[in-house]
C-alpha positions as a Python dict, from the first residue, in 0.01 Angstrom:
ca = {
    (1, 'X'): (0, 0, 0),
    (2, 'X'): (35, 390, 81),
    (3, 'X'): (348, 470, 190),
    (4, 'X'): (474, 111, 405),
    (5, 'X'): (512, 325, 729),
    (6, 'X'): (259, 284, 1011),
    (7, 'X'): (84, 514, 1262),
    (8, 'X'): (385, 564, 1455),
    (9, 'X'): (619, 611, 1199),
    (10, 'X'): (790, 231, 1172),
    (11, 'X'): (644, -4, 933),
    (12, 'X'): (332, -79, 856),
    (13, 'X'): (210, -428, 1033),
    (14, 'X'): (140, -561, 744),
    (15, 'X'): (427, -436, 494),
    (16, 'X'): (604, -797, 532),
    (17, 'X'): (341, -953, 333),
    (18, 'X'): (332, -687, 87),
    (19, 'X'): (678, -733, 22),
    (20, 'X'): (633, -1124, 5),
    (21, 'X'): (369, -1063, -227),
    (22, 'X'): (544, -799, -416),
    (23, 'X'): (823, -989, -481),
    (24, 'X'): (631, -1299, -619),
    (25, 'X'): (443, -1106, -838),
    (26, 'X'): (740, -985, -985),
    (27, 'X'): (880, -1321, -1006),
    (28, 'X'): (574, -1458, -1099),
    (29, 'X'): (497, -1590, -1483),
    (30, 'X'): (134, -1594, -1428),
    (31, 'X'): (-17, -1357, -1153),
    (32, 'X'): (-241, -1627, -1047),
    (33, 'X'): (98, -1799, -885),
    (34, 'X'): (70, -1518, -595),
    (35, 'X'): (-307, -1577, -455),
    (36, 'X'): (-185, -1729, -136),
    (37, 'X'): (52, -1423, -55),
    (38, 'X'): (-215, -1178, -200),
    (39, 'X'): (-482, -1357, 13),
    (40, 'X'): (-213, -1328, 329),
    (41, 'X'): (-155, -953, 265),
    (42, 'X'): (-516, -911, 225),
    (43, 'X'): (-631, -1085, 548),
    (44, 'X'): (-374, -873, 718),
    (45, 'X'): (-524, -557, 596),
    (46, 'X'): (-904, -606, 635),
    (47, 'X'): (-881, -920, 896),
    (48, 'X'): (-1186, -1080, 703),
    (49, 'X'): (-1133, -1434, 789),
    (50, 'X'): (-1061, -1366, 1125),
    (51, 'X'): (-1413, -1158, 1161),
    (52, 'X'): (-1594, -1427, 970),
    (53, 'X'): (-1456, -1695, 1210),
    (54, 'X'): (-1486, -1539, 1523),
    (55, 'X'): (-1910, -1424, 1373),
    (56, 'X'): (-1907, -1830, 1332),
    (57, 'X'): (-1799, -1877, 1681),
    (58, 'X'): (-2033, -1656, 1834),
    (59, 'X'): (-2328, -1758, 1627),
    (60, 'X'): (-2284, -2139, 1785),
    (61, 'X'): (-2198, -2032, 2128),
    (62, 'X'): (-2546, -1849, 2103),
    (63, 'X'): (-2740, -2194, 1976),
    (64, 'X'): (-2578, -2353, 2245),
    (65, 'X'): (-2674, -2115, 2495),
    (66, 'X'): (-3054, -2096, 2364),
    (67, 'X'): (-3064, -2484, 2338),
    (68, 'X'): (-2950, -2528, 2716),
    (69, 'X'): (-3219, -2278, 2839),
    (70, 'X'): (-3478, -2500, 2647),
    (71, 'X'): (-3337, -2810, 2800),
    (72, 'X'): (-3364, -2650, 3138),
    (73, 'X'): (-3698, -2560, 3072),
    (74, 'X'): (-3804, -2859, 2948),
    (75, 'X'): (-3667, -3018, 3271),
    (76, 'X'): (-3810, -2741, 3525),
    (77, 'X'): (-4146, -2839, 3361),
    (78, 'X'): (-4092, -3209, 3417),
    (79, 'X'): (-3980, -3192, 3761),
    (80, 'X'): (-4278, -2920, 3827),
    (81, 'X'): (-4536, -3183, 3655),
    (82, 'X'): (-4398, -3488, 3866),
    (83, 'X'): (-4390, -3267, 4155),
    (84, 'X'): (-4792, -3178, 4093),
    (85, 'X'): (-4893, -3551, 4010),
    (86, 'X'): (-5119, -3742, 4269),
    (87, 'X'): (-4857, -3957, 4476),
    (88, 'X'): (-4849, -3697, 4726),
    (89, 'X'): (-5234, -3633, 4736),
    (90, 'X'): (-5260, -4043, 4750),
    (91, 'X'): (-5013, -4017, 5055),
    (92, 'X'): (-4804, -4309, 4942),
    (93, 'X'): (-4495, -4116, 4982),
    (94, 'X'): (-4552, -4003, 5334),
    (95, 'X'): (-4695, -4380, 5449),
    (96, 'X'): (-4337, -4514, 5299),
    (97, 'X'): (-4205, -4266, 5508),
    (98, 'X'): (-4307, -4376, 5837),
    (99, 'X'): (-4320, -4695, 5795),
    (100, 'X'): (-3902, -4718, 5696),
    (101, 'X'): (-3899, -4441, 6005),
}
């Protein structure tokens, strides 16, 4: 931590964690007692969780996306291979229709 002032000249937004981890450590016995306020001071400063979470996000939302434009696809060609078949060149569509008519 620089000075514990921010860009407008108040406190830095993450000088609360430094001083919660500043004062574990130097309450501490063993540094490794102060990873979780080291890791929340950290994640304040460089917001790496956040970025890797939000990447995760993103990365399914695009699957998602990509596997509903195959299943449209797949369904477009279905409905395009039904609609091509021979019931409507053996007229037994049209004969059902006038005869209910």
């Amino acid at each position: 931590m620089a000075s514990g002032f921010g860009y407008s000249g108040g406190r830095s937004r993450c000088h609360p964690f430094w001083q919660e981890f500043h004062k574990c450590y130097a309450l501490a016995d063993k540094p490794e007692e102060c990873v979780l306020q080291r890791d929340d001071y950290l994640e304040c400063l460089h917001h790496s969780k956040e970025i890797l979470r939000t990447k995760t996000i993103q990365d399914e939302a695009h699957k998602q996306k990509e596997k509903r434009a195959k299943e449209a696809a797949a369904s477009k060609k279905k409905a395009d291979s039904a609609a091509a078949s021979n019931v409507p060149r053996l007229k037994v569509v049209e004969e059902k229709a006038k005869a209910t008519a």
